[in-house]
N, C-alpha and C positions, 0 to 999 in steps of 0.2 A: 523366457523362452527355453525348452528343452535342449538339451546340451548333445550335440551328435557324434557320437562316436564314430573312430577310423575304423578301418576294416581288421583293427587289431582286438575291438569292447574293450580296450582299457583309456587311451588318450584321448582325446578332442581329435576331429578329422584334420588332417592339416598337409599340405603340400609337403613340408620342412619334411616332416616324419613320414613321408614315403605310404602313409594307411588313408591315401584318399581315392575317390573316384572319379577322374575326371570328364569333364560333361561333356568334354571336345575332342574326347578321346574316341577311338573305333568303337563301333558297336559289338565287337569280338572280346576287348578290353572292358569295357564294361561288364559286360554281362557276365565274363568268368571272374570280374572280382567280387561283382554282389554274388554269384554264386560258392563262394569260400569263406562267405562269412558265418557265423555260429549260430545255432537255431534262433538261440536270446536276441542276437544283435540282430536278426530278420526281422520279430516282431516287433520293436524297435522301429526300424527303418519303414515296416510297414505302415507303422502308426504316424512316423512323422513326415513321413515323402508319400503317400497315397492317401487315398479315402476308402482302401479299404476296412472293415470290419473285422479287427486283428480279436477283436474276444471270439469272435467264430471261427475264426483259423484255430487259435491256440487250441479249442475246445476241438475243432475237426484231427487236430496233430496227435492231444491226447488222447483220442478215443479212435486213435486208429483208422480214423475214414480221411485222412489226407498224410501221408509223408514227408517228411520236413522239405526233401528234396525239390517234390512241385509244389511245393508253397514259398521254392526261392525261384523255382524256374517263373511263377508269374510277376514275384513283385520283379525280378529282375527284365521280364517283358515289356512293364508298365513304364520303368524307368526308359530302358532301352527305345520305349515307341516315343516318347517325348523328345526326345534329343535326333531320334534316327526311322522315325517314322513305322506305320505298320509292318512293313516287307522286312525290314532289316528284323522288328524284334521277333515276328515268326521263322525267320531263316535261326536266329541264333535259340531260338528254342529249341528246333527241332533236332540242331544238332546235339546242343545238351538232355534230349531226349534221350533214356536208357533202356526204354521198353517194357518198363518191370509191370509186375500186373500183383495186386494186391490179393494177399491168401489169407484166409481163417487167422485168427491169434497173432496179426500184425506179423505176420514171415512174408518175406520179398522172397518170389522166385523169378529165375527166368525159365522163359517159354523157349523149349526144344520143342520144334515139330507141334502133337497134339501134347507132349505129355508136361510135366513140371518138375522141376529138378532145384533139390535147394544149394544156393547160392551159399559157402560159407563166407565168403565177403558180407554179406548184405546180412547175417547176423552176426556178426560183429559190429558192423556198423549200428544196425537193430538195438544192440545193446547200448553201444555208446551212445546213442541218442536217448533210450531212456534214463539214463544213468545224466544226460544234462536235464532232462524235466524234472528229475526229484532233485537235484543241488543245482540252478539255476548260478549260483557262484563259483563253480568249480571253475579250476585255475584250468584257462586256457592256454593250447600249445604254443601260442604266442608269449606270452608270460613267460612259461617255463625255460623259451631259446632266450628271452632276453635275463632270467634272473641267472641263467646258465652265461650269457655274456660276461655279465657284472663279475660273476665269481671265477671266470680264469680272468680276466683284468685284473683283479685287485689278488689275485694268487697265480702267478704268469710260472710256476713251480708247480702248478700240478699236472699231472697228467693228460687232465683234460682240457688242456689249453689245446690239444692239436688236432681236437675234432669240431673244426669250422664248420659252420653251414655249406652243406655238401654240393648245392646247386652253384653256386658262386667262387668258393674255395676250397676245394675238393683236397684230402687227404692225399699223399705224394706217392706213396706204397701200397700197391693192391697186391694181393694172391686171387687168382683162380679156386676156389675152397671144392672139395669132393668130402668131405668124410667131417666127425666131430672134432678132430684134433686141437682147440683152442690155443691149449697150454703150446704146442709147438711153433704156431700160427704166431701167438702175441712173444714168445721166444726172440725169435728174426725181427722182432720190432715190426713188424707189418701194421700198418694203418686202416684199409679197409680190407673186405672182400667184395667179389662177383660171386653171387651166389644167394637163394638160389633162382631156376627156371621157375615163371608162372604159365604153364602152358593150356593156353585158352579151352583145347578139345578135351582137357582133361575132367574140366570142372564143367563143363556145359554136357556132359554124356555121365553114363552109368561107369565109365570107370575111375571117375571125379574121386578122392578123396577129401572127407570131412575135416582135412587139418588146419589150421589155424596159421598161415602166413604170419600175421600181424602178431601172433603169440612169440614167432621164432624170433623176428626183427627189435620186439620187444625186448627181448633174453641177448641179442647185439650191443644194444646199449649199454646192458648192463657190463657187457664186456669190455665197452669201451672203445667199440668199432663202427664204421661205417660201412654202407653196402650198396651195391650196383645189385638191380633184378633185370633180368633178359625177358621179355616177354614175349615168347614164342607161340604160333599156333599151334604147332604136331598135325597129327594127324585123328582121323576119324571120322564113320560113317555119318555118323550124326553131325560131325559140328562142322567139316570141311569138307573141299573139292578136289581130290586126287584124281587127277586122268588123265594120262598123253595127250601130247602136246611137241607141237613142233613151231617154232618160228625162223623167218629170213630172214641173217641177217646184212648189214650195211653194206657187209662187201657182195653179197647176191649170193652163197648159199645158205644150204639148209640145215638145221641143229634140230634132230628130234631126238632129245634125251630120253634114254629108257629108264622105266617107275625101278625106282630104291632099292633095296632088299627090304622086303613088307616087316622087320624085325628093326628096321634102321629106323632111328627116332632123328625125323624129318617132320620139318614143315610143308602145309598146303595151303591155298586160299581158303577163306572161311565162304560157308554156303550164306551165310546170312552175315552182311557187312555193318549194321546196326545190333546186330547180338556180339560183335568183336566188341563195338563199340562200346556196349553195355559193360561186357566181362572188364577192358580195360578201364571205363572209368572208376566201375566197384572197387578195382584194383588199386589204382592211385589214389581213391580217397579213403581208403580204408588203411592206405600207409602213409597218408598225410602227416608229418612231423615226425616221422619214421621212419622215410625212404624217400629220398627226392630225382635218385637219379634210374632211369629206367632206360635199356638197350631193347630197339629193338629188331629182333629177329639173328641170325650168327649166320653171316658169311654168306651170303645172298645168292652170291654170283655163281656158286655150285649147286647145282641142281641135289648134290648130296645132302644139304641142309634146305633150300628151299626148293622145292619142284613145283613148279608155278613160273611165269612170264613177269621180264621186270616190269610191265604197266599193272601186272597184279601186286608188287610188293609195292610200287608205289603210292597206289591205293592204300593199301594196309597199311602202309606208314604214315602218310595224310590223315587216317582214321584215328590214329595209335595219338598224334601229334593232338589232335582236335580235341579228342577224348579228354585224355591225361592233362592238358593245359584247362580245360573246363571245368576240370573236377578239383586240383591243384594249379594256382597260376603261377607257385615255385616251383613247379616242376622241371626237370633237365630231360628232356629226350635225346638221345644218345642214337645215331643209325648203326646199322648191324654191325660197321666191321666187318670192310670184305679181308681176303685170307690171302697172303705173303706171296702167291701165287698169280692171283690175281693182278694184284700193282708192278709186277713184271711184266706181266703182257701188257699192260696200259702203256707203262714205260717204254718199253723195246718198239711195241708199235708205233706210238709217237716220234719216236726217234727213225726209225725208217721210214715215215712218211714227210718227213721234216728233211731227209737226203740224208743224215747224219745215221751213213749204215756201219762206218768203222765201229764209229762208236756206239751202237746196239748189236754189234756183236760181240764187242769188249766186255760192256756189261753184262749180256745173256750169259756168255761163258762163265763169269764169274757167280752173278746171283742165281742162277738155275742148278748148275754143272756142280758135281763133287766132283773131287779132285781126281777120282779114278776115271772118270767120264771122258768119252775123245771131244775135245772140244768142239762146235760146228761153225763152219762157216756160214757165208751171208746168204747162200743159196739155199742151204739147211734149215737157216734162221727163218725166212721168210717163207717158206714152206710149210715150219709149222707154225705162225703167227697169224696164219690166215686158213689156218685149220676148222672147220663149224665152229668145234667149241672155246675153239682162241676168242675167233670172231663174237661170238654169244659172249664170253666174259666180256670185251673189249665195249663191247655194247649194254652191258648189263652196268655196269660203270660210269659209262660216259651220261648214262639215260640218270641215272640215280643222281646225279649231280645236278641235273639241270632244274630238280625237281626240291628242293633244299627245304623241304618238310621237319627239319631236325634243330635243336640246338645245339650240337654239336658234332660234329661227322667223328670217325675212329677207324682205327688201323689195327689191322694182327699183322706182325709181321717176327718172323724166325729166321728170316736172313742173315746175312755176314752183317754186324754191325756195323762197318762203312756205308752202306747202303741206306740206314735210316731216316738221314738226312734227305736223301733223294728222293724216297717217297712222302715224305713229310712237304718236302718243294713241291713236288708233282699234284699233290692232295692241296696243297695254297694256291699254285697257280690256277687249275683246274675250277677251284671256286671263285677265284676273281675273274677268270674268262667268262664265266657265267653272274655274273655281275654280285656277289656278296662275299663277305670274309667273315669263319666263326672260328671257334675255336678248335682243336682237333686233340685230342685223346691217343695213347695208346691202351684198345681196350681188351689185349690180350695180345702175347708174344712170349720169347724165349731163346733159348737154344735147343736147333734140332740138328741133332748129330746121327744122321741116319749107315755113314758109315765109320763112327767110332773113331775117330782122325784128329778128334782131339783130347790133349790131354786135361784131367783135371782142372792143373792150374789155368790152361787155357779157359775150358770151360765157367771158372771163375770171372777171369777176364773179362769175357765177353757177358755177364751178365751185368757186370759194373757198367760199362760202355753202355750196352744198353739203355739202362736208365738216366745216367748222365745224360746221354745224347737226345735223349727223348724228354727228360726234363726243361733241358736247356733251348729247345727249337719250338716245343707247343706250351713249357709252363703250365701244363697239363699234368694229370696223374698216369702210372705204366701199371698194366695186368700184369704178373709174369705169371708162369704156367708153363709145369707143375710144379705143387711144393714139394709132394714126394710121387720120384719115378715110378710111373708102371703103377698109383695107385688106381685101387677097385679099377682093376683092368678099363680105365677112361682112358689111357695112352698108350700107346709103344712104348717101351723105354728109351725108343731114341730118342727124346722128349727131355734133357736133362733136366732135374728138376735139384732142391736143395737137401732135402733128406734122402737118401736111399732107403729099398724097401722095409729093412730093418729097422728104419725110423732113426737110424746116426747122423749128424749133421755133417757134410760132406764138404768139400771145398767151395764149391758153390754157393751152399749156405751160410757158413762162415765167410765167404767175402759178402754175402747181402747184407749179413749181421751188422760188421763193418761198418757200410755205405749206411745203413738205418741209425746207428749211433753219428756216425761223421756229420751226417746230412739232410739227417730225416725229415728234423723242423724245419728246413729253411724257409726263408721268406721270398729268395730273390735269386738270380742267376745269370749268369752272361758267360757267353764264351770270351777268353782273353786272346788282346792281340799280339801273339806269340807265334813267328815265323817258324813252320813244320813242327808244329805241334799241335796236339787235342788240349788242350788247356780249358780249366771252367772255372768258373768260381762261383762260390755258393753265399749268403751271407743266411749265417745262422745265430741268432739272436743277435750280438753288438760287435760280432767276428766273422771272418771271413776264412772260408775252407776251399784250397783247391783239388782239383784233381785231376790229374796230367797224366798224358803218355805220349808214346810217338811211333809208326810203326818201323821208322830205323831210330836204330839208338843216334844219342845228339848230346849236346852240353846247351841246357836251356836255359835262359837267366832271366830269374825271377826278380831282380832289382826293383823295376818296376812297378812290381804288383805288393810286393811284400818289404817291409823294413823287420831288420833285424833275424835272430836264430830263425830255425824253422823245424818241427815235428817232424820225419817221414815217416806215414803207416802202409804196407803192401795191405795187396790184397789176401795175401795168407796171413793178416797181423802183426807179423813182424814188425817195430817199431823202434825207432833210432833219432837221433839230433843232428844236424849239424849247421856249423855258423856260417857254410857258405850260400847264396841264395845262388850259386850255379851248379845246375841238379842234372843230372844222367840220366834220364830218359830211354825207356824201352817202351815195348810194345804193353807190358804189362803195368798197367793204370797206378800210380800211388794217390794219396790224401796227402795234402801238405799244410800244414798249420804254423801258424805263427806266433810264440811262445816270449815271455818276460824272459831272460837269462838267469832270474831267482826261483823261475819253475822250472826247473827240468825233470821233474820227474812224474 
């Protein structure tokens, strides 16, 4: 009897190895994993689980009159109707439906309106499909991640041991990326990038450019990085719906945001919600083994980035969700990331409805207010919290939650690092009221110093704390942004970032440098239990790194956690011994390490 391969062509199906299909499984499950399998391993399966007439597929695929793609959407029907009946396998067809309509000389476009417009996704993909018809044995992306296994295993010393599979284990250090800067980028030790936007109206109208996504991500690799893509709609006559709008909201008035400044690169709903659906799944499968995690949309909740209603972004993301998982079933969707602002008012309002007004105004004062600001009281407070557009974010939020279309939710936040923890709490609770827990991200943040109040070294500070803190509570990976201030005028420079404009490495960037040597690899993390202290500990390979502060200074003893000398490094570098494990603690973060007494040096 013929030997059936997993969903990987290389092993035997098998539960143990994770490459099989299960027959008891959703009919959603199914059907996106026969749809991920390689053209080879389809006619295969069609030969050995149907009665179809797999020499006239083969012969239809190569001569251009059937697409590999619906000739996995049927075998994967065929299976799906036996197990799950007629209804379920036309529902899961149609949604892996992408709409494409076959051109002249085998070119996939998609239909805008009357006219046709080429798709550069869909040749690229065009190509890689011909390119398996003529070497039917080419080493598939499955091969490649697991011979890439094998060799940081048995070489745990090279470099590339610290770029995991990105859906699962994601890279600890991300940058915000605007410009080519590589060499300064992999510098800092940085691990991934966000970067770049695939913006749907772009590539479905005439101002689409011909460039090659999958060429760029390709040229990542070789650099030895991983990368987050945002996938935003924008705008445009052709591909979306821009146009006023007003909604009520929960507390009973009315939010009618005014349209953008028509130069402001904003999102809208798409006119055609199956042509999103196209664009995204092109998109996901065209950076299959090349991109696995994808955001989508930036910071929802302001009409500045999205203008459209949250029953439209949720839609969109349901779409984004369906798409991308059909096309890849290692895919990571990522939700927008609402903005720092945003989890304030969620905050502060919860807290005033819960009676707990002292304490939302302690807070407001603190996370809204610079220190020049007169601070407001409870009547001020709640005056403007129930403002339209309080109210619209408060609701833009609360709605996006209830609807958990995502695998994993995300935060920007530029706040006072004490604070992070609290929206990190507020973002957990929030999803367990609403009955599931996933994982949570930091997918872009920083320090924003809008009135210049701090100094440098602070500014260092607080960039260390950041990641720490946000390490330690989601075990997740941080954006930070910017790497350099004020570049290609994308920021203010109250936006501290790690280079200054002149491209010098600043104190900021030299304490990330720091934190990426100290901690970059680690495996594992816990906060210690150390009375009035920030204490963490990090285990990096077969050792263990902490990193402590306190915001009054203290005498903290580490007895407990560490035996023997210890390293101190600040976050300016500075670097010293000593044999006591009772350490002076300020507000400014150290590394502390644990050393033989025949290494000192």
């Amino acid at each position: 009897m013929p030997l059936l391969e997993g969903l990987d062509g290389v092993q035997k199906m098998s539960k143990s190895l994770g490459n099989y299909v299960g027959i008891n499984k959703p009919a959603k499950d199914i059907f996106g994993k026969l749809m991920s399998i390689s053209d080879e391993l389809m006619y295969k399966y069609c030969e050995l689980l149907t009665d179809e007439d797999v020499r006239k597929i083969k012969e239809d695929v190569q001569g251009g009159k059937l697409h590999p793609k619906e000739a996995k959407v049927n075998l994967a029907k065929i299976i799906v109707r036996q197990y799950h009946g007629d209804k379920e396998a036309l529902h899961q067809a149609k949604v892996a439906d992408i709409n494409l309509e076959l051109a002249p000389g085998k070119e996939y476009r998609i239909r805008v309106g009357k006219k046709f417009h080429p798709s550069f996704i869909k040749e690229e993909i065009n190509k890689e499909n011909e390119m398996r018809l003529k070497n039917p044995l080419r080493i598939t992306a499955v091969t490649i991640i697991v011979l890439t296994f094998l060799l940081c295993y048995f070489a745990p010393h090279l470099e590339a041991k610290r770029w995991e599979k990105a859906s699962s284990s994601p890279a600890h250090f991300w940058l915000m990326f605007h410009n080519e800067r590589f060499d300064l980028l992999k510098s800092l030790g940085c691990q991934g990038i966000r970067r770049p936007e695939f913006v749907f109206a772009r590539y479905v109208s005439k101002e689409g450019k011909a460039k090659s996504i999958i060429s760029y991500y390709d040229s990542l690799e070789q650099k030895g990085l991983v990368a987050m893509v945002t996938i935003r709609t924008g705008k445009s006559k052709v591909a979306t719906r821009c146009r006023p709008y007003q909604v009520k909201t929960s507390y009973g008035n009315i939010f009618a945001p005014p349209l953008p400044n028509p130069r402001a690169d904003y999102s809208c709903p798409p006119k055609d919600m199956k042509k999103y659906h196209s664009c995204v799944y092109d998109l996901v499968s065209g950076l299959s083994g090349r991109v696995n995690l994808f955001i989508i949309e930036n910071e929802v909740n302001s009409p500045s980035f999205w203008y459209g209603t949250k029953e439209e972004y949720v839609e969109l993301r349901r779409t984004a969700y369906e798409a991308a998982h059909a096309a890849n079933p290692k895919v990571t969707i990522i939700d927008n990331g609402f903005d720092g602002f945003g989890w304030g008012v969620v905050i502060t309002r919860d807290l005033l409805e819960a009676g707990r007004e002292e304490e939302a105004v302690r807070f407001a004062n603190d996370y809204f207010t610079r220190k020049s600001d007169k601070p407001i009281n409870r009547t001020e407070l709640k005056e403007r919290m129930y403002r339209p557009q309080n109210c619209y974010i408060y609701d833009f939020i609360k709605y996006s939650f209830q609807h958990p279309d995502f695998d994993v939710t995300s935060y920007h936040f530029y706040a006072p690092s004490k604070y992070q923890k609290t929206v990190i709490d507020w973002i957990r609770n929030e999803m367990r009221k609403n009955g599931y827990d996933k994982p949570i991200w930091a997918s872009e943040g920083g320090v924003h110093d809008p009135g210049n109040r701090f100094t440098p070294a602070e500014i260092a500070d607080e960039v260390v704390k950041l990641h720490v803190v946000g390490f330690a509570e989601t075990k997740g990976p941080w954006v930070y942004l910017p790497m350099i201030e004020g570049e290609s005028g994308t920021l203010h420079i109250s936006f501290k970032g790690l280079y200054n404009s002149s491209l010098n490495l600043i104190a900021a960037g030299k304490a990330y440098k720091i934190m990426t040597e100290k901690i970059g690899d680690f495996s594992q993390v816990e906060r210690c239990s150390l009375s009035g202290v920030d204490a963490y500990k990090f285990i990096v390979g077969d050792t263990a790194v902490y990193v402590a502060w306190s915001d009054s200074p203290l005498i903290a003893d580490f007895t407990a956690e560490a035996a023997g000398p210890l390293r101190i490094t600040t976050t300016s570098g500075e670097s010293y011994n000593v044999d006591s494990r009772s350490l002076k603690l300020t507000s400014s973060p150290i590394f502390i390490e644990f050393f033989h007494k025949g290494d000192r040096n």
